[in-house]
C-alpha positions as CSV (number, residue, x, y, z in Angstrom):
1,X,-62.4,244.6,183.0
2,X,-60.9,241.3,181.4
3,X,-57.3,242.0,180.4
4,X,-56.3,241.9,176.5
5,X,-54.7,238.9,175.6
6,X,-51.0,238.7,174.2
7,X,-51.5,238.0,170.7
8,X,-48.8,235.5,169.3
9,X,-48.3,235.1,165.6
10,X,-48.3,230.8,164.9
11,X,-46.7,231.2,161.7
12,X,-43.5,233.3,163.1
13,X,-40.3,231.9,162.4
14,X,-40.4,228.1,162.5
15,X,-43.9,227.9,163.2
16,X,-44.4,224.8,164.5
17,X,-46.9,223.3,167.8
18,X,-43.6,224.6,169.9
19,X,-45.6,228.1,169.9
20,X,-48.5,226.7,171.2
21,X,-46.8,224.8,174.0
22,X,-44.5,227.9,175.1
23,X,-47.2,230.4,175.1
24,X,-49.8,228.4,176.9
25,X,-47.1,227.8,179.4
26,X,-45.9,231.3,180.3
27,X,-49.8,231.8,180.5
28,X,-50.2,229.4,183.0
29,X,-47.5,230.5,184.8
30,X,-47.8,234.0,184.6
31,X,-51.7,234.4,184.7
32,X,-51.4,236.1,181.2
33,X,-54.4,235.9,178.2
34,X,-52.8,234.8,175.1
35,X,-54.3,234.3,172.2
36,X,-52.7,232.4,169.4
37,X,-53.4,232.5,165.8
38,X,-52.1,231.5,162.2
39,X,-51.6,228.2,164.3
40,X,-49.3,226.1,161.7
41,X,-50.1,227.8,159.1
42,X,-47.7,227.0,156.7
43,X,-47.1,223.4,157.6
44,X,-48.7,220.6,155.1
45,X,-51.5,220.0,157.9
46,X,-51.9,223.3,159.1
47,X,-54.0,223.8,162.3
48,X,-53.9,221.8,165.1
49,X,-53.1,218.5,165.4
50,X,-54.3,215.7,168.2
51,X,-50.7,216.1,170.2
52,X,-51.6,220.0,170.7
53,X,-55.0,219.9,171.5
54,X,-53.8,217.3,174.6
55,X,-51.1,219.4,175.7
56,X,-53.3,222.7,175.7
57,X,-56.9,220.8,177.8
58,X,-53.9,219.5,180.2
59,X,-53.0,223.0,181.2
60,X,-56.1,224.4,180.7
61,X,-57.3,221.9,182.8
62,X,-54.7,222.0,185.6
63,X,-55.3,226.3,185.4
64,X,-59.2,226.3,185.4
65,X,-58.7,228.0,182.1
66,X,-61.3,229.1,179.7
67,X,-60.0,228.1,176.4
68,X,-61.8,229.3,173.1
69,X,-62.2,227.0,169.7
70,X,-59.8,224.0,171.2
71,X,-60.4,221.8,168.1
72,X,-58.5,219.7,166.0
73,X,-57.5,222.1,162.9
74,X,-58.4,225.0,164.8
75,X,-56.3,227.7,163.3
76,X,-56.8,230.3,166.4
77,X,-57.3,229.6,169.9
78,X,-57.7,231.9,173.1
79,X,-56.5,230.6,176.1
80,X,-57.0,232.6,179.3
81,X,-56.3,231.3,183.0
82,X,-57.9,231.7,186.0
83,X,-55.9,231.8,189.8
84,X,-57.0,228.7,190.8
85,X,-54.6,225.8,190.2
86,X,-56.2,222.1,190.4
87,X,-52.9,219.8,191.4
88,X,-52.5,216.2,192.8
89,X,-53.1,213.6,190.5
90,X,-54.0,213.3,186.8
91,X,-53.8,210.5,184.2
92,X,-53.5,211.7,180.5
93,X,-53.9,209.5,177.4
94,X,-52.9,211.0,174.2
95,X,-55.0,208.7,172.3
96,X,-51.9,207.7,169.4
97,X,-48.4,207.4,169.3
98,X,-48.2,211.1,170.2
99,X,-44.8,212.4,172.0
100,X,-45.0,211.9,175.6
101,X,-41.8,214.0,175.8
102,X,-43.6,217.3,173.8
103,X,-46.7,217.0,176.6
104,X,-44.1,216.6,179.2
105,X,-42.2,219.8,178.2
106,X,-45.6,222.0,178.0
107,X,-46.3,220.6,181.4
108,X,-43.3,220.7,183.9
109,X,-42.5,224.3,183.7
110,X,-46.0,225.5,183.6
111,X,-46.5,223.5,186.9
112,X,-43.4,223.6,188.5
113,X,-42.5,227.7,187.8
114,X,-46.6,228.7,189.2
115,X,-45.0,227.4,192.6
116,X,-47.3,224.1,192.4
117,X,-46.4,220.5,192.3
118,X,-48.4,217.5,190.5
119,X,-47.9,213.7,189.9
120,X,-48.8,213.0,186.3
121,X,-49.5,210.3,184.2
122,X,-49.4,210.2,180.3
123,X,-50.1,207.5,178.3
124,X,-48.6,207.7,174.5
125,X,-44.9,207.9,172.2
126,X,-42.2,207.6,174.4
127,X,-39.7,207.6,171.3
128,X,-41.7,208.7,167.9
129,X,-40.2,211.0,165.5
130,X,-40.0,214.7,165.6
131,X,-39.2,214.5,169.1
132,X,-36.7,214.1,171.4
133,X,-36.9,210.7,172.9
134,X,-38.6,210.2,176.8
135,X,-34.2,209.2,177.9
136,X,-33.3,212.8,176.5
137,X,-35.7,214.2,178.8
138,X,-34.9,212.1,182.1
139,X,-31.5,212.2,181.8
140,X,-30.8,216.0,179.7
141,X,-33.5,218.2,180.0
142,X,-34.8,216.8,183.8
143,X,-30.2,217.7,184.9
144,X,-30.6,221.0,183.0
145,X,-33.8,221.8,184.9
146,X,-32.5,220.9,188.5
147,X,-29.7,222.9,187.6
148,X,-31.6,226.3,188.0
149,X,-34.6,224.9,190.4
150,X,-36.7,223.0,189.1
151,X,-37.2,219.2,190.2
152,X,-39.1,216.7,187.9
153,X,-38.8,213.2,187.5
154,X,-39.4,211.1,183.9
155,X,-39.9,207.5,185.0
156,X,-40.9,205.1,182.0
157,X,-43.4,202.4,182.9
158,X,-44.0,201.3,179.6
159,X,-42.4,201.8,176.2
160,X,-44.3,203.9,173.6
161,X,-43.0,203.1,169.6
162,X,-45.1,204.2,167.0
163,X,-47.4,203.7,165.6
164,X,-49.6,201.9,168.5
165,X,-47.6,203.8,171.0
166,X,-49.5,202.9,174.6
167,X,-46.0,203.8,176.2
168,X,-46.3,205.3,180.2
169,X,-44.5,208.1,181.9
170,X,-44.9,209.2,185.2
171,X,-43.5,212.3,186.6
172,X,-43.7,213.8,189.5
173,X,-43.3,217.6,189.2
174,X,-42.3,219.8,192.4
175,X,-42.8,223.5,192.9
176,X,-40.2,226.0,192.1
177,X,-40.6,229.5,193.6
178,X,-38.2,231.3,191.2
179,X,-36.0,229.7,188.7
180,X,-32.1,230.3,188.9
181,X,-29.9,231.8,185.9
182,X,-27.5,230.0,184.1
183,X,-24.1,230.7,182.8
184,X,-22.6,228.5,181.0
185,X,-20.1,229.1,178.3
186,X,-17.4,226.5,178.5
187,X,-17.7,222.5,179.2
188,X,-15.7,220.3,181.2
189,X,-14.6,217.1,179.9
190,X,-17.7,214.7,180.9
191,X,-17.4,211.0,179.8
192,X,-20.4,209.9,177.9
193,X,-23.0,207.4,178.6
194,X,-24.4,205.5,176.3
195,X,-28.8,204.0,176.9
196,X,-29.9,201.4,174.5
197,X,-33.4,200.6,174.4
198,X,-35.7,198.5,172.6
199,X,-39.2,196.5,172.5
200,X,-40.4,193.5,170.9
201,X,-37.0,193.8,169.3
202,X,-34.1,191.0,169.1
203,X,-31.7,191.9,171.9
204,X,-28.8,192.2,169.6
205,X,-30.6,195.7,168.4
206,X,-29.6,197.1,171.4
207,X,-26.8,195.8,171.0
208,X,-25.8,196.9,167.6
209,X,-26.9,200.5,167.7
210,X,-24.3,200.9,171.2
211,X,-20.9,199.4,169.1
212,X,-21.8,201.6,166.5
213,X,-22.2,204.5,168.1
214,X,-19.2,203.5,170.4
215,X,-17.2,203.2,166.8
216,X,-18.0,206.8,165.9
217,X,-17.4,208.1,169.2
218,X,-13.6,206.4,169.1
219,X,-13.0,207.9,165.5
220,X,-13.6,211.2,166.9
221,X,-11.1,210.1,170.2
222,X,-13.9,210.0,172.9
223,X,-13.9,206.8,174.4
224,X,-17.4,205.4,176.1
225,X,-17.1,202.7,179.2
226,X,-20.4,203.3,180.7
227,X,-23.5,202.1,178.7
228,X,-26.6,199.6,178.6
229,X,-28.5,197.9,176.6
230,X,-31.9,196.5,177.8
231,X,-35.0,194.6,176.4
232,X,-38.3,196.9,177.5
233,X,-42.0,196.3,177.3
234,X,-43.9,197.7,174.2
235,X,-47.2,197.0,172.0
236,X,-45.4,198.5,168.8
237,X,-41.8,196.9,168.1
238,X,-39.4,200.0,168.0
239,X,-35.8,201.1,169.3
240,X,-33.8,204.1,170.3
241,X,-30.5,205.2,172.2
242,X,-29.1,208.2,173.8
243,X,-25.6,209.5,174.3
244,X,-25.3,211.7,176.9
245,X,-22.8,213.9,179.0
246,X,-24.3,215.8,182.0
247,X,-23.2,216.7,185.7
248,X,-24.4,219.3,188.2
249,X,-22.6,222.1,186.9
250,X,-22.8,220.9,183.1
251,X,-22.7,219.9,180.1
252,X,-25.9,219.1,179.2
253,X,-25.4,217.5,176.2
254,X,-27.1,214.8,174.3
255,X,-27.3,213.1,171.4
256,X,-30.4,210.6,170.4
257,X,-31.9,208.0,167.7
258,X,-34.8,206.2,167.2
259,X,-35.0,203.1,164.9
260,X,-37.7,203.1,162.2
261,X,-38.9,200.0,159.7
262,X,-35.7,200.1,157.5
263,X,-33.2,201.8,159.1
264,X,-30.3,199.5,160.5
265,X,-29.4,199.2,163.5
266,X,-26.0,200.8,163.0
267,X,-27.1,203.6,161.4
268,X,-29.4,204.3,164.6
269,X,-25.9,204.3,166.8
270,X,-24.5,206.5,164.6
271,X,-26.8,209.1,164.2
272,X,-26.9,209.9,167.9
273,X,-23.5,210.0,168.0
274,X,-23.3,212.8,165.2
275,X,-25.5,214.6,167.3
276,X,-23.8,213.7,170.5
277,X,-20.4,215.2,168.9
278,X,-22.1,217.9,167.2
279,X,-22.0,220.0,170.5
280,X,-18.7,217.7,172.2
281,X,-16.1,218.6,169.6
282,X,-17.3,222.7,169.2
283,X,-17.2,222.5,173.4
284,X,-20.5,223.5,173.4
285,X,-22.2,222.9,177.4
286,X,-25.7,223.0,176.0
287,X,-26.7,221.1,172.8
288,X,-28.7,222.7,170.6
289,X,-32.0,220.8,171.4
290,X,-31.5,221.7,175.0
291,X,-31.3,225.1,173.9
292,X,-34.5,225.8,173.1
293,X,-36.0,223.6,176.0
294,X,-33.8,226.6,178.3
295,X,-35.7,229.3,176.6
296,X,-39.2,229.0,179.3
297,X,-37.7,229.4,182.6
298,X,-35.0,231.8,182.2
299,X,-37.4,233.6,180.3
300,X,-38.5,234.1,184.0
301,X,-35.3,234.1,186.0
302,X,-34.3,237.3,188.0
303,X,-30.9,238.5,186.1
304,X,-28.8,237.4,182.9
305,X,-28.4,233.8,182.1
306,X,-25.7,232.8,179.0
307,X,-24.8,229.8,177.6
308,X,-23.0,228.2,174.4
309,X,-24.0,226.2,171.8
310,X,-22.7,224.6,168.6
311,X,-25.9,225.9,167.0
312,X,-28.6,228.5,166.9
313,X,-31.8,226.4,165.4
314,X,-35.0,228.3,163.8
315,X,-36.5,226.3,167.2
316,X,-34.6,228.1,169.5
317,X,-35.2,232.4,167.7
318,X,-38.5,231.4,167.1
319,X,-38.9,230.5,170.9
320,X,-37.0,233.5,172.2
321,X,-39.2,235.7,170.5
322,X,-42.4,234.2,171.8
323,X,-41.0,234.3,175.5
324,X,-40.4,238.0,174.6
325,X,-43.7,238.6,173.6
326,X,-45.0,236.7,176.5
327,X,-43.1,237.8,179.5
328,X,-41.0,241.0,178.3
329,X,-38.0,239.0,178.5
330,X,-34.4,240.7,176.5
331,X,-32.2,238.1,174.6
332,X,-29.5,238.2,172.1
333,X,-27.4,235.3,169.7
334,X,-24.3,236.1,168.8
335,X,-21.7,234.4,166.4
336,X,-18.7,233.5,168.5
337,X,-16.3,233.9,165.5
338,X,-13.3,232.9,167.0
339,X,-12.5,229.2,167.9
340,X,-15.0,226.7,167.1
341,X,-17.7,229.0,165.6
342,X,-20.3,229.0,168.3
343,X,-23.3,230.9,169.5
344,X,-23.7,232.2,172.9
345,X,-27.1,233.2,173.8
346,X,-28.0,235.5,176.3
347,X,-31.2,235.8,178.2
348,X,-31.9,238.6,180.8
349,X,-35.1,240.1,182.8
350,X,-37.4,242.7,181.5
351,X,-36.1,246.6,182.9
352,X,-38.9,248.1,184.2
């Protein structure tokens, strides 16, 4: 007898593609039917979109799944895996300036929490909008990760600026048996470091968006003495930068930019630093992008994992609930009232 699948609600709180990519995942992983529908449905282009559709055949693929009306638009889709996993090598091409990153963040934990390993290849947006940028992931998310088990790498061949894009990742993804929990409600004074990127780009662009970030950082009294500013290949001319504190035992934090036809280079710098110090100055360990990005695999973890953050997005409840629907998992916000006006968030294992 087939088993019923877990039906997930696509229009549920923030009701964006993220849906899609965490309950495919946890599918993957946990051998689960799931069946999605209302997919976007109140976004402007409801449906899926091109970015989606890649993400979901790239698991399906990798999980020999039988996927049901995987079209572009589709507002429904059933997605149901099968035990046999198909690892090694794979090449991906998301066919536009699509977000590496978002096919990247679908991908790791599905492979990596199944207990398999794979090298993969995608070929896309390393920094578009709507998505954190491919330096978030390498040097943020990939820390965070290792932190509790799991081992991935985020290496950028090429830079991928919209709207060509034609950027290349590889990443080499390695099994974890069982993720770890997390606790972490209070940071420890990490020094920034500041990564300036751009392509077909005057250096000085680079350049710019690091002093002005560096300015807004000193107005706030963090100093910066680690950064770089480099020159990258790229078809599409494009920028970004990343400020970032991280260490084994946290924070995690990070603040990112990308530059866009009319936006100076200053204001680039600046805007990552805002987010940078959004989390920095509350003493939040876990910015609130991170957050979210946490949800998947201590969804899974044996025990109670808690951490802080500066703030509690639509992202991250509307993720939560999904994991619970998916996997069982019990989780709670609450509004730290006292101090800096933070959330903790706390994530613990189904009782049986």
């Amino acid at each position: 007898m087939t088993e019923e699948p877990v039906r997930i609600d696509g229009s549920q709180g923030e009701g964006g593609g993220q849906i899609l990519r965490t309950a495919v995942s946890l599918s993957g992983v946990t051998g689960k039917p799931v069946e999605v529908t209302n997919i976007r449905a109140r976004r402007q282009n409801p449906g899926l979109r091109p970015q989606h559709m890649t993400g979901i055949k790239v698991i399906a693929d990798l999980f020999h799944a039988d996927v049901e009306n995987l079209k572009v638009g589709a507002e429904w889709i059933k997605f149901a895996p099968s035990e046999r996993f198909e690892g090694g090598s794979v090449k991906v091409d998301i066919g536009t300036a699509g977000s590496i990153p978002m096919i990247l963040m679908a991908v790791v934990p599905a492979v990596s929490l199944s207990g398999n390993s794979l090298e993969i290849e995608v070929t896309g947006g390393t920094d578009v909008r709507a998505s954190p940028t491919i330096d978030y992931v390498k040097y943020v998310v990939a820390e965070a990760y290792r932190s509790i088990g799991i081992k991935f790498s985020a290496d950028v061949l090429k830079r991928g600026y919209y709207p060509k894009g034609c950027g290349i990742v590889r990443s080499i993804i390695e099994p974890c048996r069982a993720p770890g929990t997390m606790e972490l409600l209070t940071t420890r004074d990490v020094p920034p470091k500041i990564t300036s990127v751009c392509g077909q780009l005057p250096r000085h662009v680079a350049e710019r968006q690091i002093s002005s970030a560096m300015i807004a950082l000193e107005k706030k009294g963090i100093r910066c003495s680690n950064y770089s500013a480099s020159i990258e290949t790229s078809v599409s001319p494009g920028s970004s930068i990343l400020i970032y504190s991280a260490s084994d035992f946290g924070p995690f934090v990070g603040g990112d930019s990308i530059g866009e036809l009319g936006k100076r280079a200053e204001a680039v710098g600046t805007e990552a630093a805002e987010r940078y110090l959004e989390s920095t100055l509350a003493q939040a360990p876990v910015d609130p992008f991170l957050a979210d990005m946490l949800v998947l695999p201590l969804a899974l973890a044996k025990g109670r994992s808690k951490y802080r953050v500066a703030r509690a997005t639509e992202h991250l409840r509307t993720n939560l609930q999904v994991a619970s629907q998916m996997v069982g998992c019990r989780y709670r916000i609450e509004q730290q009232q006292k101090g800096n006006n933070t959330y903790v968030v706390t994530i613990e294992e189904k009782v049986s």
